[in-house]
ZAFITOR-513106 format. One record per residue: residue number from 1; x, y, z of N, C-alpha, C in turn. Coordinates in pm, whole numbers, padded with zeros to 5 digits. Layout:
% residues N
pos | nx | ny | nz | cax | cay | caz | cx | cy | cz
NUM | X | Y | Z | X | Y | Z | X | Y | Z $
...
***
This chain:
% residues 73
pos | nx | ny | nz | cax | cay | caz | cx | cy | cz
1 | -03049 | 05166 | -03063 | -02935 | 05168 | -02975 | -02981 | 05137 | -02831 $
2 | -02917 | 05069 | -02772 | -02946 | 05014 | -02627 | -02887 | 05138 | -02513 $
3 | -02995 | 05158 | -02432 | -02977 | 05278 | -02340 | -02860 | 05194 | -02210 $
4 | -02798 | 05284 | -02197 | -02700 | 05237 | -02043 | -02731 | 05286 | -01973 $
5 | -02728 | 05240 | -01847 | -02763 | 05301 | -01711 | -02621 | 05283 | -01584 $
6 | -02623 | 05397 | -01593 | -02499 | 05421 | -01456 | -02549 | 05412 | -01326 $
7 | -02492 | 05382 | -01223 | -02544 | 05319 | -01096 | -02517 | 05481 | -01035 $
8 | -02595 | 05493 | -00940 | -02532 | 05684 | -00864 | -02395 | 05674 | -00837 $
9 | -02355 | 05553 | -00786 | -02174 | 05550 | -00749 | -02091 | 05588 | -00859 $
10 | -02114 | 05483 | -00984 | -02070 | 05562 | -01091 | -02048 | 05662 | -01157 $
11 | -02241 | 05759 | -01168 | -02216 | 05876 | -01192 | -02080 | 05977 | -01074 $
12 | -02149 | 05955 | -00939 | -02027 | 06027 | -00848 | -01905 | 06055 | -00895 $
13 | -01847 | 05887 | -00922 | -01714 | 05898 | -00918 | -01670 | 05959 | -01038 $
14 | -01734 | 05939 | -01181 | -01744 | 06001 | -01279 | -01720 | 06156 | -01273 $
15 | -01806 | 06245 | -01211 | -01842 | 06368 | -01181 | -01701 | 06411 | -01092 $
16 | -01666 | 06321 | -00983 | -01543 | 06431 | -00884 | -01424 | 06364 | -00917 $
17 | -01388 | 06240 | -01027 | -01280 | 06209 | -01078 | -01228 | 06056 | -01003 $
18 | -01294 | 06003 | -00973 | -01234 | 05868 | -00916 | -01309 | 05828 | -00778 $
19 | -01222 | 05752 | -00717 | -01248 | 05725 | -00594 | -01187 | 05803 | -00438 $
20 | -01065 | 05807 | -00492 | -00968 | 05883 | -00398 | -01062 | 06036 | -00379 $
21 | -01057 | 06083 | -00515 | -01137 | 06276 | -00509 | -01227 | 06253 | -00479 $
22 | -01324 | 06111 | -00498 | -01472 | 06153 | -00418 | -01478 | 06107 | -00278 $
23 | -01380 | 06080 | -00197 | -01363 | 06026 | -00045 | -01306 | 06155 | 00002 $
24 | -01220 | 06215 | -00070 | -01122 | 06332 | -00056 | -01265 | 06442 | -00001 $
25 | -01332 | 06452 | -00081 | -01438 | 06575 | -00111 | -01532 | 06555 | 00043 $
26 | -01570 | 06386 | 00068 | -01680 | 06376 | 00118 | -01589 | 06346 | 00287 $
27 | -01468 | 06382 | 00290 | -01425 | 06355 | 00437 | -01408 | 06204 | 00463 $
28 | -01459 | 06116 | 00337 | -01458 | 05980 | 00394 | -01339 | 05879 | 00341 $
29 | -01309 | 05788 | 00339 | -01173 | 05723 | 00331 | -01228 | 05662 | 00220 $
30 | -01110 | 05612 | 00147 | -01094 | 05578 | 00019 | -01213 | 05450 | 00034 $
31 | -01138 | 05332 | 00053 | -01222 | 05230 | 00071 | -01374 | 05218 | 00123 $
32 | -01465 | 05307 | 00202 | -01582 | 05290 | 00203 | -01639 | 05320 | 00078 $
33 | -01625 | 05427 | -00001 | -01656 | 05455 | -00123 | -01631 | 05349 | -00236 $
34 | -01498 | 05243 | -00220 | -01462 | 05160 | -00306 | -01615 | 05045 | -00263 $
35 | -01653 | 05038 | -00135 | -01780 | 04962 | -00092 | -01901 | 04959 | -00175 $
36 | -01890 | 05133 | -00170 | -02051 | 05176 | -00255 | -02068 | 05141 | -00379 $
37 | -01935 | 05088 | -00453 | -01911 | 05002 | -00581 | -01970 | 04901 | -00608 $
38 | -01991 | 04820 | -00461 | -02023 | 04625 | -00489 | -02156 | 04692 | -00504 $
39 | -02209 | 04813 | -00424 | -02393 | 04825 | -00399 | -02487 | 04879 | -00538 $
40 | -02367 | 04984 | -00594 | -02395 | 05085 | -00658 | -02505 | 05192 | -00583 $
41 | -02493 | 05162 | -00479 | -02572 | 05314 | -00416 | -02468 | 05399 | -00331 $
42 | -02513 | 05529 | -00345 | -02449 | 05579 | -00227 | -02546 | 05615 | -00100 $
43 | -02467 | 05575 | 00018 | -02574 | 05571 | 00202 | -02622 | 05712 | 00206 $
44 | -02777 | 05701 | 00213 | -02834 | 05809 | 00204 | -02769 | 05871 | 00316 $
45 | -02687 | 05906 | 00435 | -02625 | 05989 | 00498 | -02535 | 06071 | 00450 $
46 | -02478 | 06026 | 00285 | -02367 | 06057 | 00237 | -02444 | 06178 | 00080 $
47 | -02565 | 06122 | 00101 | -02599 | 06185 | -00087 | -02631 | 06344 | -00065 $
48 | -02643 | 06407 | 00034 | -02672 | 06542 | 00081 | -02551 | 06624 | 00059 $
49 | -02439 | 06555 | 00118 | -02334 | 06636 | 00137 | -02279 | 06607 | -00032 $
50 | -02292 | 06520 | -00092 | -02206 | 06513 | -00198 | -02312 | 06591 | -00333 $
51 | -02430 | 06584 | -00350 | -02511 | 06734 | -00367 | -02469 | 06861 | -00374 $
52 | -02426 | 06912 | -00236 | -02399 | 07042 | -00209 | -02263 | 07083 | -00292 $
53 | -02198 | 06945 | -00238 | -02014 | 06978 | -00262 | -02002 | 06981 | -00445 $
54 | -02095 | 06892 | -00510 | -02102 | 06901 | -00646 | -02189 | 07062 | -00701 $
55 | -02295 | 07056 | -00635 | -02302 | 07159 | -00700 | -02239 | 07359 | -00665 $
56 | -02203 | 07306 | -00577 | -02089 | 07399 | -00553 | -01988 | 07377 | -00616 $
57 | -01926 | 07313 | -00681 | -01785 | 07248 | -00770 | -01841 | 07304 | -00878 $
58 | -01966 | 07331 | -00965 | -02043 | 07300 | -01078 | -02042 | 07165 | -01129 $
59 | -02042 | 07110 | -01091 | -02068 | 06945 | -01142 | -02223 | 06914 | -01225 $
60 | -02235 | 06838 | -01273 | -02332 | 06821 | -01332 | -02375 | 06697 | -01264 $
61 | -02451 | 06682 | -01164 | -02494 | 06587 | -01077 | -02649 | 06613 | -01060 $
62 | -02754 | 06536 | -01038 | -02854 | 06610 | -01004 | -02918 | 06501 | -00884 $
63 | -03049 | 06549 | -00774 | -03086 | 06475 | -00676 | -03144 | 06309 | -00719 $
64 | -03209 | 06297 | -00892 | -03262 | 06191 | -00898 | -03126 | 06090 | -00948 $
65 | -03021 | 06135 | -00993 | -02933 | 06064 | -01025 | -02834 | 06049 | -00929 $
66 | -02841 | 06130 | -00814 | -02775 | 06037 | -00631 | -02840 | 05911 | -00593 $
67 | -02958 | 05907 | -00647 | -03054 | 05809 | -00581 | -03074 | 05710 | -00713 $
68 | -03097 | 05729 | -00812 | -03155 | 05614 | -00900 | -03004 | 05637 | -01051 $
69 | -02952 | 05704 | -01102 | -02800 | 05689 | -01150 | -02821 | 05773 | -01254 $
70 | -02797 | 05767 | -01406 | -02818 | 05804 | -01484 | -02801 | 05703 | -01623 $
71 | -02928 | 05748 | -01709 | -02972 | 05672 | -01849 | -02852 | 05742 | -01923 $
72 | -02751 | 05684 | -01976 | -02675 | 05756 | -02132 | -02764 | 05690 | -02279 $
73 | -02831 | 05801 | -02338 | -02886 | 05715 | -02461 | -02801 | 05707 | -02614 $
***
């Protein structure tokens, strides 16, 4: 079976429900987040706060998958 890999934007939006709830969460407007889509990264100014706010939510997010995404096998 071929492993997939989610980009960190993906996992995010995955984890707080879209785009709108993860701009909602992070104070930031819809559309910069729709940005972090074309990159698949999220701006390391932004991966701290969305960390905290997840794992305060209980989210299942972790620091290497803000930065490099996550393998589904």
């Amino acid at each position: 079976m071929e492993k997939i890999t989610f980009t960190p934007v993906q996992v995010a939006l995955k984890e707080f429900g879209g785009v709108r709830k993860l701009a909602r969460a992070l104070g930031r407007d819809a559309a910069s987040v729709s940005r972090w889509q074309k990159l698949g990264l999220i701006p390391a100014k932004d991966q701290r706060k969305l960390l905290e706010l997840a794992w305060e939510q209980g989210k299942s997010i972790t620091a290497h998958q803000v930065i490099f995404g996550r393998e589904n096998d």
